[in-house]
CHARMM internal coordinates of N, CA and C (Angstrom, degrees):
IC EDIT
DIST 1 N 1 CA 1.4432
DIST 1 CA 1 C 1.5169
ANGL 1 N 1 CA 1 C 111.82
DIST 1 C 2 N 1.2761
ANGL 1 CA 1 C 2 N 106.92
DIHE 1 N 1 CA 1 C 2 N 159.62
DIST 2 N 2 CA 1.5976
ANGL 1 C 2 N 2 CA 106.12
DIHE 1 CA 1 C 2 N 2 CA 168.43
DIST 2 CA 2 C 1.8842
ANGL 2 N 2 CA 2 C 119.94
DIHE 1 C 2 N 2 CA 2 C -78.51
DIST 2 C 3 N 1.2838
ANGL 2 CA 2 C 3 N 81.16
DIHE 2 N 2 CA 2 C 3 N 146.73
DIST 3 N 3 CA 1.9554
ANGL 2 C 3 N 3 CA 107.14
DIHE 2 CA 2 C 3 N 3 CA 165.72
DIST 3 CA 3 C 1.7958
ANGL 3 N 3 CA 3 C 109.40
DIHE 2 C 3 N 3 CA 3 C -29.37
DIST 3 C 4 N 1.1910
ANGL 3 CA 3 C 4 N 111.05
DIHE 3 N 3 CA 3 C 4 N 149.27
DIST 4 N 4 CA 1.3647
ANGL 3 C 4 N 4 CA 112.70
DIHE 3 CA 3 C 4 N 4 CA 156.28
DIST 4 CA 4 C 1.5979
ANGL 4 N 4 CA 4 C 116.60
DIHE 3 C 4 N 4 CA 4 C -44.07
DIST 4 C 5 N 1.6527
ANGL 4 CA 4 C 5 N 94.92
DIHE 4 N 4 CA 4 C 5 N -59.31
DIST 5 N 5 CA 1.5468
ANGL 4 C 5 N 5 CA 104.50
DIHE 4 CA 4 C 5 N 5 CA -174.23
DIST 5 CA 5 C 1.6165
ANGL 5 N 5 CA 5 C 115.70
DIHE 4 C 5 N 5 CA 5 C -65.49
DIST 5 C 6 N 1.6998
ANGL 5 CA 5 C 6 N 117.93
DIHE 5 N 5 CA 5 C 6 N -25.23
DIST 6 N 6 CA 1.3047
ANGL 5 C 6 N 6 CA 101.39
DIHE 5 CA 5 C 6 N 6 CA 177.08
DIST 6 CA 6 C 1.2690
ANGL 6 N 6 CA 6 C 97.55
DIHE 5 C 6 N 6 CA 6 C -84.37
DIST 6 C 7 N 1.2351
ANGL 6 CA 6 C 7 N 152.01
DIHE 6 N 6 CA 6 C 7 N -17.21
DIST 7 N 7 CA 1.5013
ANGL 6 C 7 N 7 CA 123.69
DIHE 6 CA 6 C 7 N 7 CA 177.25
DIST 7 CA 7 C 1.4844
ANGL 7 N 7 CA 7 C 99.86
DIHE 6 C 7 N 7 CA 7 C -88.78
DIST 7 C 8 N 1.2971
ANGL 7 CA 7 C 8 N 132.85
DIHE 7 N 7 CA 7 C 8 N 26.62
DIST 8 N 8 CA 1.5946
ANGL 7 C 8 N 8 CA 112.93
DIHE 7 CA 7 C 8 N 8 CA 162.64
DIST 8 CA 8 C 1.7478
ANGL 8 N 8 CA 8 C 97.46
DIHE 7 C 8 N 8 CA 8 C -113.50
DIST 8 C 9 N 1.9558
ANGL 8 CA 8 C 9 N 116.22
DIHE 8 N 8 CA 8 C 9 N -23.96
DIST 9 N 9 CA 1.5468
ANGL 8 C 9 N 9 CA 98.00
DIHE 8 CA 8 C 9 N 9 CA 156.84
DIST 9 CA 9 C 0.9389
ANGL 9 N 9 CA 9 C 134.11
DIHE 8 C 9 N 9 CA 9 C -61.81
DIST 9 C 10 N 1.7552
ANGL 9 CA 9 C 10 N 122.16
DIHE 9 N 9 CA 9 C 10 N -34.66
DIST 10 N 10 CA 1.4091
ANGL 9 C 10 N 10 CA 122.31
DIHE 9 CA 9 C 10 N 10 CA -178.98
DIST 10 CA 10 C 1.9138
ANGL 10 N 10 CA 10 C 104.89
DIHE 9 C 10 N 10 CA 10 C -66.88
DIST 10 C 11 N 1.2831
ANGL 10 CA 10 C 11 N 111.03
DIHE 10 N 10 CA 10 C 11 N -44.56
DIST 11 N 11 CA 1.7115
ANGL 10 C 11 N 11 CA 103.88
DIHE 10 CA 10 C 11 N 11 CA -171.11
DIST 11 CA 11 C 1.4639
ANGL 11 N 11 CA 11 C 104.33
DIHE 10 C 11 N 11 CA 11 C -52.77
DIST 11 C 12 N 1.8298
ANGL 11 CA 11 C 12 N 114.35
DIHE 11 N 11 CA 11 C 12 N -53.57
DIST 12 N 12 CA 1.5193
ANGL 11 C 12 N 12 CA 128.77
DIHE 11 CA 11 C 12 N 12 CA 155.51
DIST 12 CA 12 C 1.8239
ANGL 12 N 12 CA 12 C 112.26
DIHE 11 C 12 N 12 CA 12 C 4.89
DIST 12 C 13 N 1.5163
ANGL 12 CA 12 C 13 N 95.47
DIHE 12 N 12 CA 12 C 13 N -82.82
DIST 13 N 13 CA 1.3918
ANGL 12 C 13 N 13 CA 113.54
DIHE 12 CA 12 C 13 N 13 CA -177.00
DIST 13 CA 13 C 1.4639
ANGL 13 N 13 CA 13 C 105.55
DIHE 12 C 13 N 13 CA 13 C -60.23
DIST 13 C 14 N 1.2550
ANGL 13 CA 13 C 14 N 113.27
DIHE 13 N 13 CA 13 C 14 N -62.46
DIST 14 N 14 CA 1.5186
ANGL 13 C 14 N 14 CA 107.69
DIHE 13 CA 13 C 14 N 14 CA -169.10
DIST 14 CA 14 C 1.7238
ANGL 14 N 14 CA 14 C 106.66
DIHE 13 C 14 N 14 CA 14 C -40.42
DIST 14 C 15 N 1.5085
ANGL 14 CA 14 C 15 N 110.73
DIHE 14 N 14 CA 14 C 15 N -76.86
DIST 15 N 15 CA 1.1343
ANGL 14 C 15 N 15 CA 104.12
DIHE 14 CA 14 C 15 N 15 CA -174.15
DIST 15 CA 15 C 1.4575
ANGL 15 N 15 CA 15 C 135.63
DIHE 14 C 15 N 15 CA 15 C -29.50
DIST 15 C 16 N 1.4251
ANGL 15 CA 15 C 16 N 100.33
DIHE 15 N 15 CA 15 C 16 N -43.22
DIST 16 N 16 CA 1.9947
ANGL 15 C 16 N 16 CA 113.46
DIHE 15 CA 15 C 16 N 16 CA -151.87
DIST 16 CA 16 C 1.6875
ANGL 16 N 16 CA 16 C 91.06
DIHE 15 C 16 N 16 CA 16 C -80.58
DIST 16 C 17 N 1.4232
ANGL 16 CA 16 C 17 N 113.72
DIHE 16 N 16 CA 16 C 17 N -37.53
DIST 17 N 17 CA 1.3944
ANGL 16 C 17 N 17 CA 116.87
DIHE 16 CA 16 C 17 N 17 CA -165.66
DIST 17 CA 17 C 1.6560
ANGL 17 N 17 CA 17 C 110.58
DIHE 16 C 17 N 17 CA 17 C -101.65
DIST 17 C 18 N 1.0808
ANGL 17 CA 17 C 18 N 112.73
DIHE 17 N 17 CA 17 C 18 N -16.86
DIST 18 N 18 CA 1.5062
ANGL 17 C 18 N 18 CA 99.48
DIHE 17 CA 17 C 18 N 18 CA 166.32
DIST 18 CA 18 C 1.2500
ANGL 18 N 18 CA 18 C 127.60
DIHE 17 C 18 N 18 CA 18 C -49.44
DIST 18 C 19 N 1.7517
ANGL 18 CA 18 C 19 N 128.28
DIHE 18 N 18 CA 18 C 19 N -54.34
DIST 19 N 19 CA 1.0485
ANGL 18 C 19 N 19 CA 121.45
DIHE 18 CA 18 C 19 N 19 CA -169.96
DIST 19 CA 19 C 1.6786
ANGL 19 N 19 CA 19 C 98.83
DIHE 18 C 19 N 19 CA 19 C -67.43
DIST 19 C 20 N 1.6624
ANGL 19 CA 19 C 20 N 119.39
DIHE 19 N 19 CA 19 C 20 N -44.83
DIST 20 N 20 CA 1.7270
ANGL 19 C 20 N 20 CA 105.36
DIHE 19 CA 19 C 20 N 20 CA 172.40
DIST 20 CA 20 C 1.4588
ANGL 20 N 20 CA 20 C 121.83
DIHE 19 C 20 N 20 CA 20 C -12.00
DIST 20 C 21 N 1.6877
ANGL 20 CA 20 C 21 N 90.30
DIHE 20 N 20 CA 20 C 21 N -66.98
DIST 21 N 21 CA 1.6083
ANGL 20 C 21 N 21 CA 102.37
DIHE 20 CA 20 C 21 N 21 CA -162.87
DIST 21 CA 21 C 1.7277
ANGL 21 N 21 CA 21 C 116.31
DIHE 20 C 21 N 21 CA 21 C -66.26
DIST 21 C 22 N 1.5686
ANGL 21 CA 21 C 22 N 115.14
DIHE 21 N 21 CA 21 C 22 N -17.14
DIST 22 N 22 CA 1.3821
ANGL 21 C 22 N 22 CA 123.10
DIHE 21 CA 21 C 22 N 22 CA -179.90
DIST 22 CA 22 C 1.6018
ANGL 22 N 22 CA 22 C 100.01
DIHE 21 C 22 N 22 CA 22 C -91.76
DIST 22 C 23 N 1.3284
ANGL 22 CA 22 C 23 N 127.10
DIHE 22 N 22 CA 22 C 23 N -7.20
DIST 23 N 23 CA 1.3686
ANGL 22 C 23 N 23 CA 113.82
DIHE 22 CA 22 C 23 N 23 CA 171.49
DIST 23 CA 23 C 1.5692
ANGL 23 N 23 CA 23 C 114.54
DIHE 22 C 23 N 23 CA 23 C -101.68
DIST 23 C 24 N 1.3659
ANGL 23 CA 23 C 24 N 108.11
DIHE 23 N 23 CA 23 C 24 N -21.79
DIST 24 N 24 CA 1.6780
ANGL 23 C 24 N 24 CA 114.98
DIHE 23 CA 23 C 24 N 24 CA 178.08
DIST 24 CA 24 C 1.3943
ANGL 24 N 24 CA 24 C 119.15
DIHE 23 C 24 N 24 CA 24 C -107.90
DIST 24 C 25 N 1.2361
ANGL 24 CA 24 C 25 N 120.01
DIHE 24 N 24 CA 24 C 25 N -23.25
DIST 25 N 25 CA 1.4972
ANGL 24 C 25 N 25 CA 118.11
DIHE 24 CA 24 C 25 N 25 CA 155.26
DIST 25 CA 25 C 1.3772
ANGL 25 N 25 CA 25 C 96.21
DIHE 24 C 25 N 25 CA 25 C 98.88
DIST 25 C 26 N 1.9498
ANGL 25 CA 25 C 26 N 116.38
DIHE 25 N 25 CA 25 C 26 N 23.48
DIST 26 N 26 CA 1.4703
ANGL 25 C 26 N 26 CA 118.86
DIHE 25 CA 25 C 26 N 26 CA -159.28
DIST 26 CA 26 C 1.5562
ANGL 26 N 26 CA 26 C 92.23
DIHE 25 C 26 N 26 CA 26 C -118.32
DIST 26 C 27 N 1.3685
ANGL 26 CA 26 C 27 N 115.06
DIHE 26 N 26 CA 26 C 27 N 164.64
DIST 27 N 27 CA 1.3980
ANGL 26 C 27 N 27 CA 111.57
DIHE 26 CA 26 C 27 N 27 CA 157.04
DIST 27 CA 27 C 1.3953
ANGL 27 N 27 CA 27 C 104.89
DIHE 26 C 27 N 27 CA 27 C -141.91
DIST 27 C 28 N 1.3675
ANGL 27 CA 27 C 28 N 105.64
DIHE 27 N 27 CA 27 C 28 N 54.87
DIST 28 N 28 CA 1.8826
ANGL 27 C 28 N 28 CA 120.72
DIHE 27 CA 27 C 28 N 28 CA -176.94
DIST 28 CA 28 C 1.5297
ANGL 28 N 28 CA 28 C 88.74
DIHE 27 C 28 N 28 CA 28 C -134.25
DIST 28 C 29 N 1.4506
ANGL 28 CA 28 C 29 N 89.13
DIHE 28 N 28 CA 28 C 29 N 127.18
DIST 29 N 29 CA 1.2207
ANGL 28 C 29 N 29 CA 96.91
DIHE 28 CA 28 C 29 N 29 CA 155.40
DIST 29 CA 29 C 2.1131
ANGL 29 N 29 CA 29 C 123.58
DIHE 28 C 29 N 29 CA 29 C -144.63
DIST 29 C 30 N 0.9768
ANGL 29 CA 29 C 30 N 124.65
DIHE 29 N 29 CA 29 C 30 N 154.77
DIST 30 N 30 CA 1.4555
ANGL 29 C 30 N 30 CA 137.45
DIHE 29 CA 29 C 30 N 30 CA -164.65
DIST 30 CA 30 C 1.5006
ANGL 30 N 30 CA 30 C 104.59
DIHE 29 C 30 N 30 CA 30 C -79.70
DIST 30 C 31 N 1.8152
ANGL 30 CA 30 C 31 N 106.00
DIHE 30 N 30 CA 30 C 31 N 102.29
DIST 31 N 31 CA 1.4874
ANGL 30 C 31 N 31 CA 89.00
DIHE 30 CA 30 C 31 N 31 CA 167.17
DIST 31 CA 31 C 1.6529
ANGL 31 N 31 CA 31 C 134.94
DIHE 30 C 31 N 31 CA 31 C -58.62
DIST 31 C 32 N 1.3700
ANGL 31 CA 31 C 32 N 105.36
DIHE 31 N 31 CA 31 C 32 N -28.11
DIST 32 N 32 CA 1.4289
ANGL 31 C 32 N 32 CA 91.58
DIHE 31 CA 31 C 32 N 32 CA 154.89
DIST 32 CA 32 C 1.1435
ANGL 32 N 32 CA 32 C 123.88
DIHE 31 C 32 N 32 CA 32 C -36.98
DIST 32 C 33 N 1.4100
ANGL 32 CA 32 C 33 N 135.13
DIHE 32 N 32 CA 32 C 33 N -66.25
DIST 33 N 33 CA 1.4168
ANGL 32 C 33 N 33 CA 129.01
DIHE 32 CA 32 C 33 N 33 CA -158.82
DIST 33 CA 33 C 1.4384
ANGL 33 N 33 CA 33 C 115.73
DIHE 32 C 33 N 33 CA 33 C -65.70
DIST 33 C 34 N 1.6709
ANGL 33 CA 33 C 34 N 129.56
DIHE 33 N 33 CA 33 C 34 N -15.91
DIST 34 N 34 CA 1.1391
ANGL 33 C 34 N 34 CA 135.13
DIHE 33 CA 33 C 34 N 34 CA -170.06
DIST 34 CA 34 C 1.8440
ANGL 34 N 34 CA 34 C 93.74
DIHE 33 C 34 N 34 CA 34 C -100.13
DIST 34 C 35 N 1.6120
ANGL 34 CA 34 C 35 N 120.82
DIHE 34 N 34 CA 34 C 35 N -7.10
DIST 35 N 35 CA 1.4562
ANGL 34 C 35 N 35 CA 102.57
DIHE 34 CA 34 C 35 N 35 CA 172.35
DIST 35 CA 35 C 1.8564
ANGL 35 N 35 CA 35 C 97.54
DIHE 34 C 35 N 35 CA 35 C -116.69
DIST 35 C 36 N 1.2068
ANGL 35 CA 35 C 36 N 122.61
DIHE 35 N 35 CA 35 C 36 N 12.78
DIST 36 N 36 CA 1.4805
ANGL 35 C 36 N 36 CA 117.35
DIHE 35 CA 35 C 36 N 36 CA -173.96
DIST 36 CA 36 C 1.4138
ANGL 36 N 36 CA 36 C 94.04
DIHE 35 C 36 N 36 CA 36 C -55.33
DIST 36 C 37 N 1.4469
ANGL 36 CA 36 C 37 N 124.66
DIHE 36 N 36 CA 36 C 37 N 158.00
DIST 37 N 37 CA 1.0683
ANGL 36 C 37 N 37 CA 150.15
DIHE 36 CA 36 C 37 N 37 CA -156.14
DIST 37 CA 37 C 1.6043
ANGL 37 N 37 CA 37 C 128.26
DIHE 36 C 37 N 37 CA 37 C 14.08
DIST 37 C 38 N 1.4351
ANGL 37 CA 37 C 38 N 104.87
DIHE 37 N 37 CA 37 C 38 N 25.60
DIST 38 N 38 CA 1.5619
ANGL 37 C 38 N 38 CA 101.54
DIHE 37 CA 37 C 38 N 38 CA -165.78
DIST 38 CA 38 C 1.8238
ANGL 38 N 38 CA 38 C 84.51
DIHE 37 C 38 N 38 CA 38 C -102.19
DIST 38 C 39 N 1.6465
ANGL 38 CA 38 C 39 N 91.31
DIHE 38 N 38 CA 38 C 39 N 156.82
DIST 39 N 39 CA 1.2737
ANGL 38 C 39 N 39 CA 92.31
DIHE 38 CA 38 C 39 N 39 CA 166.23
DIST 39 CA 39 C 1.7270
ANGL 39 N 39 CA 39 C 136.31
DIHE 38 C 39 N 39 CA 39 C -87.31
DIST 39 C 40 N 1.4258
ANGL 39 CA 39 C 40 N 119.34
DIHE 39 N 39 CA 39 C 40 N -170.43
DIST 40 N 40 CA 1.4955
ANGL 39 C 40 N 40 CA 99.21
DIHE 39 CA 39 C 40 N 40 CA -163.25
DIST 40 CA 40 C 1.8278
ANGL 40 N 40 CA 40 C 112.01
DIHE 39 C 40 N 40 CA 40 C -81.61
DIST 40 C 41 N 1.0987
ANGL 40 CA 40 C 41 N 124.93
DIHE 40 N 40 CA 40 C 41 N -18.66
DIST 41 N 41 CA 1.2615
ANGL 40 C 41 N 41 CA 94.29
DIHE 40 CA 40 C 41 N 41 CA 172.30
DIST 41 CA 41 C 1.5789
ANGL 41 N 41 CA 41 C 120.40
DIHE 40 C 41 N 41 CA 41 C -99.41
DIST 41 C 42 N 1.1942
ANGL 41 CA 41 C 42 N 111.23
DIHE 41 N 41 CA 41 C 42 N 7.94
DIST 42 N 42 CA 2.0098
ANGL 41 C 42 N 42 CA 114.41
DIHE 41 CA 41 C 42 N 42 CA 150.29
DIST 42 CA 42 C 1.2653
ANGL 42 N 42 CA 42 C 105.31
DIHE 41 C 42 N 42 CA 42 C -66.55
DIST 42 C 43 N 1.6187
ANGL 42 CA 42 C 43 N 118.37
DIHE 42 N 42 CA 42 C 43 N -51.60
DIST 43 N 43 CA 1.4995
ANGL 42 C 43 N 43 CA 116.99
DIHE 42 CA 42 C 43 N 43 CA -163.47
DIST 43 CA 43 C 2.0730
ANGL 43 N 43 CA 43 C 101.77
DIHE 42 C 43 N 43 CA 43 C -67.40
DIST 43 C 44 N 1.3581
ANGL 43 CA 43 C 44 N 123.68
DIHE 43 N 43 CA 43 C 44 N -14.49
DIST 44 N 44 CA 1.0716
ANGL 43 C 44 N 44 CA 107.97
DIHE 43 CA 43 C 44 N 44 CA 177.93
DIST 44 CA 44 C 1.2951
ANGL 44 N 44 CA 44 C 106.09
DIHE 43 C 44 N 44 CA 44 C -100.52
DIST 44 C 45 N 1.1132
ANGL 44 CA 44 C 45 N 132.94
DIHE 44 N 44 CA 44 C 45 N 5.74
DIST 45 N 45 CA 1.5779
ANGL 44 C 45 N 45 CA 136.62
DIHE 44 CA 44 C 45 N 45 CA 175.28
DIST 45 CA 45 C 1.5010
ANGL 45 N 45 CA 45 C 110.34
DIHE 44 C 45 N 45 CA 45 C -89.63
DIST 45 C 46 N 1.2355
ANGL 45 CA 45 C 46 N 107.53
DIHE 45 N 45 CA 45 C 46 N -47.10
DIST 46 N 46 CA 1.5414
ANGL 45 C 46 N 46 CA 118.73
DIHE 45 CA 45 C 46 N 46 CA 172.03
DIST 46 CA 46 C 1.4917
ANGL 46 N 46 CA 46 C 124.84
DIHE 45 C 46 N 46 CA 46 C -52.17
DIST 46 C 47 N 1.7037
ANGL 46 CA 46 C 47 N 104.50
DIHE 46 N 46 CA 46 C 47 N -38.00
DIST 47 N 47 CA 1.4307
ANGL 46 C 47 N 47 CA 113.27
DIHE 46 CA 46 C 47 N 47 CA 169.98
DIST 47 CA 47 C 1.5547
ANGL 47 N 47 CA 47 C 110.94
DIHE 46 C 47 N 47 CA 47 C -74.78
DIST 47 C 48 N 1.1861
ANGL 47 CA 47 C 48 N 120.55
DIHE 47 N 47 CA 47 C 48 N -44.10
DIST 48 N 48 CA 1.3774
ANGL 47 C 48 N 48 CA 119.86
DIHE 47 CA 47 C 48 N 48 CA -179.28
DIST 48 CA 48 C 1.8816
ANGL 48 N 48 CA 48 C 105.02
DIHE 47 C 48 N 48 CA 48 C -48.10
DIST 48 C 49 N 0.9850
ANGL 48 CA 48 C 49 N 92.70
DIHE 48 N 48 CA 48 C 49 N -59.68
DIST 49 N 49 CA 1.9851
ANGL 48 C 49 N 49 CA 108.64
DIHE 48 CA 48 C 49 N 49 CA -176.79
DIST 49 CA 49 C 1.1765
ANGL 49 N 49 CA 49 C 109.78
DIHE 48 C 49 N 49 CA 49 C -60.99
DIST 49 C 50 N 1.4362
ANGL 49 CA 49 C 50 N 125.83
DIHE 49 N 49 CA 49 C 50 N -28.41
DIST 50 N 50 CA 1.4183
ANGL 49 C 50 N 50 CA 138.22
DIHE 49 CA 49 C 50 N 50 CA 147.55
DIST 50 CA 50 C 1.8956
ANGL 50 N 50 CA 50 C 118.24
DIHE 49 C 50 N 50 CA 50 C -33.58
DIST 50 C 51 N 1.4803
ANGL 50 CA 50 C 51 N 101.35
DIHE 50 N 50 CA 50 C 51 N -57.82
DIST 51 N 51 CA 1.2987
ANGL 50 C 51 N 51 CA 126.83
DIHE 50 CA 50 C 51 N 51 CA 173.81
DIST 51 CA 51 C 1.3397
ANGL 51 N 51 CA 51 C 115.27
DIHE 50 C 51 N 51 CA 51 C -72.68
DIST 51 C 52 N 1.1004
ANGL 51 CA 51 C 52 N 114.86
DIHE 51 N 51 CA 51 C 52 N -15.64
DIST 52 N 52 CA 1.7928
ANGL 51 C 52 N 52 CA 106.60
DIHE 51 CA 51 C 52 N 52 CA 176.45
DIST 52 CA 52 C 1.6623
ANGL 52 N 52 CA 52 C 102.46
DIHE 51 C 52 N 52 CA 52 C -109.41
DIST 52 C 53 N 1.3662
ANGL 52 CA 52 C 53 N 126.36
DIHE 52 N 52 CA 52 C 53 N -13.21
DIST 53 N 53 CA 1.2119
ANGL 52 C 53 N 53 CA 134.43
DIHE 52 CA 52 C 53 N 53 CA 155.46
DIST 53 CA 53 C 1.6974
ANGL 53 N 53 CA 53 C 123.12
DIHE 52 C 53 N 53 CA 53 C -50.50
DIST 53 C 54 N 1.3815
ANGL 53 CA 53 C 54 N 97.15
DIHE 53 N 53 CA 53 C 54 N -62.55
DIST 54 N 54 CA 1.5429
ANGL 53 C 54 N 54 CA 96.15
DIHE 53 CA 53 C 54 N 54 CA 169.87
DIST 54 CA 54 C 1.3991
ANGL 54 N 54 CA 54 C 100.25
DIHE 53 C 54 N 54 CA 54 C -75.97
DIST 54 C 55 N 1.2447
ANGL 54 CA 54 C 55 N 152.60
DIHE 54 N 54 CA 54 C 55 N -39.52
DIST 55 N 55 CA 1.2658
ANGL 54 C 55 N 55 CA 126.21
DIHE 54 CA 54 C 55 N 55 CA -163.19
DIST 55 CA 55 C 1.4206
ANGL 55 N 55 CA 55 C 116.48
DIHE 54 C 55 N 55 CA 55 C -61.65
DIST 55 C 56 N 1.6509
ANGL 55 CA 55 C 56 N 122.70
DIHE 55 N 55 CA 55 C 56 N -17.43
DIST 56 N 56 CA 1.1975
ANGL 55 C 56 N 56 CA 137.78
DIHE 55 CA 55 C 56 N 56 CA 167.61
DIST 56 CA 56 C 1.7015
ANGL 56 N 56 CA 56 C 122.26
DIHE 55 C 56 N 56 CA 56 C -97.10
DIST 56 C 57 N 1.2141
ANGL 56 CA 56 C 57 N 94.54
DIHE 56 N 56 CA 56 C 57 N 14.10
DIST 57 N 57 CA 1.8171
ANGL 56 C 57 N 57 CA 103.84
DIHE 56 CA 56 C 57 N 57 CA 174.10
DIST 57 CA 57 C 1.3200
ANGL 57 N 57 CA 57 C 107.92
DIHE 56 C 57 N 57 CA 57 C 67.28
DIST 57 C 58 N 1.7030
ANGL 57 CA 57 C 58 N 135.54
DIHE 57 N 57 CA 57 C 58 N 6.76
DIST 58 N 58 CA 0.8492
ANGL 57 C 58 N 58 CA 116.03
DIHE 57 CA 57 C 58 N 58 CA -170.54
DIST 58 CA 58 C 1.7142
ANGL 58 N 58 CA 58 C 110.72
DIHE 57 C 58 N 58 CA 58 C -84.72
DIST 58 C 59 N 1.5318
ANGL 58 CA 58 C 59 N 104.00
DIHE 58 N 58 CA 58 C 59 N 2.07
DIST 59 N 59 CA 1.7048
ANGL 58 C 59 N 59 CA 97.60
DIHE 58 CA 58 C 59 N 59 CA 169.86
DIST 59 CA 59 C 1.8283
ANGL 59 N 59 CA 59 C 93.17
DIHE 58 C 59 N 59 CA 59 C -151.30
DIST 59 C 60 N 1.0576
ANGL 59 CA 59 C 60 N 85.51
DIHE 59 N 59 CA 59 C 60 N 177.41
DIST 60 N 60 CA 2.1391
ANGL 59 C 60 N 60 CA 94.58
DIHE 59 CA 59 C 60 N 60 CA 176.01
DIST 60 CA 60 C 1.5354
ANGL 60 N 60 CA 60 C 100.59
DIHE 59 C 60 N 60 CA 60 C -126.40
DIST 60 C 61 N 1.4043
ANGL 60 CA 60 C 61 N 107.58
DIHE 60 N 60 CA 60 C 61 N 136.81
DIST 61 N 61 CA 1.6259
ANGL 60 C 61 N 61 CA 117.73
DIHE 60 CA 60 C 61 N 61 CA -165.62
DIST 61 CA 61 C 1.5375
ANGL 61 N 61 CA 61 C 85.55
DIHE 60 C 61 N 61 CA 61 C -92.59
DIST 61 C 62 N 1.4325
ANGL 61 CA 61 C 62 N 119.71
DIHE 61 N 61 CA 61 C 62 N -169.06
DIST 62 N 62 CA 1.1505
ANGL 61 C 62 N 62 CA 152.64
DIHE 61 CA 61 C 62 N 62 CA 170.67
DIST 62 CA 62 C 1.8837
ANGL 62 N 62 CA 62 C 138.21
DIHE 61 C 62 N 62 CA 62 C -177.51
DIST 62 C 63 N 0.6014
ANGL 62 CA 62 C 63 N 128.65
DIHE 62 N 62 CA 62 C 63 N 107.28
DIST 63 N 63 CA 1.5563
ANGL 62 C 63 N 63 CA 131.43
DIHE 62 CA 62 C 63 N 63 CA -165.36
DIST 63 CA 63 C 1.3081
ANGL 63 N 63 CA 63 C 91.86
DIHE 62 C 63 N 63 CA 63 C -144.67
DIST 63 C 64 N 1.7650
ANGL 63 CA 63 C 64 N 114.58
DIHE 63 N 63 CA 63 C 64 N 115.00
DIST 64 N 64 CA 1.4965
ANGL 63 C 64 N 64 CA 149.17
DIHE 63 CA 63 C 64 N 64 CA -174.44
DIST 64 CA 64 C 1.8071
ANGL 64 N 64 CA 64 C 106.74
DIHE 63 C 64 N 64 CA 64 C -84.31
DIST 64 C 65 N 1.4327
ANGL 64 CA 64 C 65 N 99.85
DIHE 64 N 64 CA 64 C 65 N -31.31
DIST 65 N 65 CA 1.6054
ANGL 64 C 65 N 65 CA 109.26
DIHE 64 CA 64 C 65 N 65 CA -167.17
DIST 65 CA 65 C 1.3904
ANGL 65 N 65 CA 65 C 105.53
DIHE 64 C 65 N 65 CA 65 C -171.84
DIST 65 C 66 N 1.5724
ANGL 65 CA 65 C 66 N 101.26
DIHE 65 N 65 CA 65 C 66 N 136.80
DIST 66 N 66 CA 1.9574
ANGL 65 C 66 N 66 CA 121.52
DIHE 65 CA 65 C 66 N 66 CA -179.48
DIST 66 CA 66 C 1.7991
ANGL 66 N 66 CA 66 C 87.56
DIHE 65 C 66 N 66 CA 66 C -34.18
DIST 66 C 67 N 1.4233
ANGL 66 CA 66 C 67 N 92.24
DIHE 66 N 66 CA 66 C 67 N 147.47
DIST 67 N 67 CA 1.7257
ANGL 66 C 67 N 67 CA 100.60
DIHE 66 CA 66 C 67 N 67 CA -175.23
DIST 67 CA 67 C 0.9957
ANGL 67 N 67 CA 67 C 141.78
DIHE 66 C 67 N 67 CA 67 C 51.40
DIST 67 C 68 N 1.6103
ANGL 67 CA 67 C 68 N 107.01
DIHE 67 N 67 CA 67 C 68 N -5.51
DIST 68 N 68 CA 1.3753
ANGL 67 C 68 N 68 CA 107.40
DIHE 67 CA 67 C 68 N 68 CA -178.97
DIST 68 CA 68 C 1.6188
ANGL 68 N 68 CA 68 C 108.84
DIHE 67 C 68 N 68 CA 68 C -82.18
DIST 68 C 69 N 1.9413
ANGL 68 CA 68 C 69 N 95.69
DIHE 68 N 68 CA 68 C 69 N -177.59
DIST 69 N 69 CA 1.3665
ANGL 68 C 69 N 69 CA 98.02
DIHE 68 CA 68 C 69 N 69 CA -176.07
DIST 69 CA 69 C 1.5470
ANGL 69 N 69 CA 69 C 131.90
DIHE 68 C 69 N 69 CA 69 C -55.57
DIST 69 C 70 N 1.0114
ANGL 69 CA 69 C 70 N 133.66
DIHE 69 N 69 CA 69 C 70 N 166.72
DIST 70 N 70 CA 1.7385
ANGL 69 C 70 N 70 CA 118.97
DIHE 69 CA 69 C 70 N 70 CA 161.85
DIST 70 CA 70 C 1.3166
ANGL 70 N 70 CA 70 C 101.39
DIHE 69 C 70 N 70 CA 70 C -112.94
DIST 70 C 71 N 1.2091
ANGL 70 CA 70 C 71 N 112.23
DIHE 70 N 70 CA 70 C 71 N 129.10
DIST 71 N 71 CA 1.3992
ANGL 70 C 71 N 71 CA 137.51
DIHE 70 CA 70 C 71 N 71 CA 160.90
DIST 71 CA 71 C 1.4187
ANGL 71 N 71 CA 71 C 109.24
DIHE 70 C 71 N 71 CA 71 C -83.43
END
COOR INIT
IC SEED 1 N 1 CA 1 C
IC BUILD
């Protein structure tokens, strides 16, 4: 099963981006925007929990190009 902390990233995501996706008709979203203003060792916790998310299908990664964003 998942971590305490990954089921408070996955609720995280669900919440903040649901209404997004019911106003844009998208289900992409910019990891930037889910680490804007956090600092760096949240923003590396978030990616990790990111990574144990997709490893459980509960999201699909994407990266178009080295460094680029993840969708």
């Amino acid at each position: 099963g998942w971590s305490d902390r990954t089921r408070r990233v996955a609720r995280y995501l669900h919440r903040s981006y649901l209404g997004l996706r019911k106003q844009t008709h998208e289900q992409v979203v910019n990891f930037s925007q889910v680490l804007e203003g956090r600092v760096r060792k949240e923003c590396a916790r978030l990616f990790y929990e990111l990574l144990v998310l997709r490893t459980t299908s509960y999201v699909g990664v994407e990266q178009n190009s080295a460094y680029g964003d993840i969708l």
